[in-house]
C-alpha positions, 0 to 999 in steps of 0.5 A, a space after each residue: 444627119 446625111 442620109 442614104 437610101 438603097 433599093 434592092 430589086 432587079 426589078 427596078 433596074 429593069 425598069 419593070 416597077 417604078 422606085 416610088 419608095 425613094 422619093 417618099 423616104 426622101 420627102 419624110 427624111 426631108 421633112 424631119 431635117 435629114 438630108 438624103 445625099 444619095 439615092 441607090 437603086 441595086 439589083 438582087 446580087 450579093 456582091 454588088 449589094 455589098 459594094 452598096 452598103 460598104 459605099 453608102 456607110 462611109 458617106 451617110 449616117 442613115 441608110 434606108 434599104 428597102 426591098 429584097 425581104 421576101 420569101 425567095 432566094 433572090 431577097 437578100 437585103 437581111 443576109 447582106 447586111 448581116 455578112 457586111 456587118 458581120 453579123 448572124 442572122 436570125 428568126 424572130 420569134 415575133 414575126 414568125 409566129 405571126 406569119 404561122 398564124 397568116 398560113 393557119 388561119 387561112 388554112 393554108 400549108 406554109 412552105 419553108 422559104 416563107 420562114 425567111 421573111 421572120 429574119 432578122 439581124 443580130 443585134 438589131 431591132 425587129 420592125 413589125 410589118 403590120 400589113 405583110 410578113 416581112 419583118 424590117 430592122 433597125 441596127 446601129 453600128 460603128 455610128 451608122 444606123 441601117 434600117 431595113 424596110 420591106 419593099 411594096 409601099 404599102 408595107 414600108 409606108 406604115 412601117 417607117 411611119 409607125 416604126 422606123 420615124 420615131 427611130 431617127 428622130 432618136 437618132 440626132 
């Protein structure tokens, strides 16, 4: 299996945070027997997100996309993806009601743009974030497997360890 990761995030082309997530995937991908061929860093831009998915989907078997799940306009991994494989997007009922119950219970009033971090892809499979709001994914189409993980290590790290993993290693 030939794996690719894209991390979404002006950010990190800017250099104002280092891509810590590309060589922990790298490592856990390693260690389950997948090779990471490429390794993408691409900014908050549509187009050029896009141009991304359709490169790494013709070279890889995996591709781990994490960043860009957030609650502002600029997080843009789930719309994407969703128009690269043409596919709709979604609330995921789950995810949403968790971060209703994050808002209530801390009695504050939740704005409208925190709902897109309850997103999900058409067809896919929700990946719980167990320590922040946004929802990852995973989505297998034509032969490629996309999974989808929010970008603060301390959410994608328990998310691939207790969602995503178990998830490749099904995968071969």
């Amino acid at each position: 299996m030939r794996a690719e990761i894209i991390a979404v995030g002006t950010e990190l082309l800017l250099g104002q945070i280092v891509n810590t997530n590309a060589q922990y995937l790298s490592r856990q991908l390693a260690s389950m027997g997948i090779d990471v061929y490429y390794q993408t860093v691409v900014g908050d831009n549509m187009d050029r997100l896009q141009e991304a998915l359709r490169l790494s989907s013709s070279r890889a078997d995996i591709v781990l996309l994490s960043g860009g799940l957030g609650p502002t306009q600029d997080d843009l991994t789930k719309d994407a993806l969703a128009s690269f494989l043409g596919r709709s997007i979604h609330i995921d009922r789950i995810a949403m009601d968790r971060i209703e119950r994050f808002f209530m219970d801390r009695g504050v009033v939740m704005t409208e743009n925190n709902r897109r971090q309850a997103l999900a892809v058409e067809g896919g499979t929700p990946l719980p974030n167990e320590t922040g709001l946004a929802v990852g994914n995973a989505i297998t189409h034509e032969d490629t497997h996309y999974i989808v993980l929010p970008g603060p290590p301390k959410e994608l790290i328990p998310m691939f360890e207790q969602e995503a993993k178990h998830g490749c290693y099904s995968m071969y």
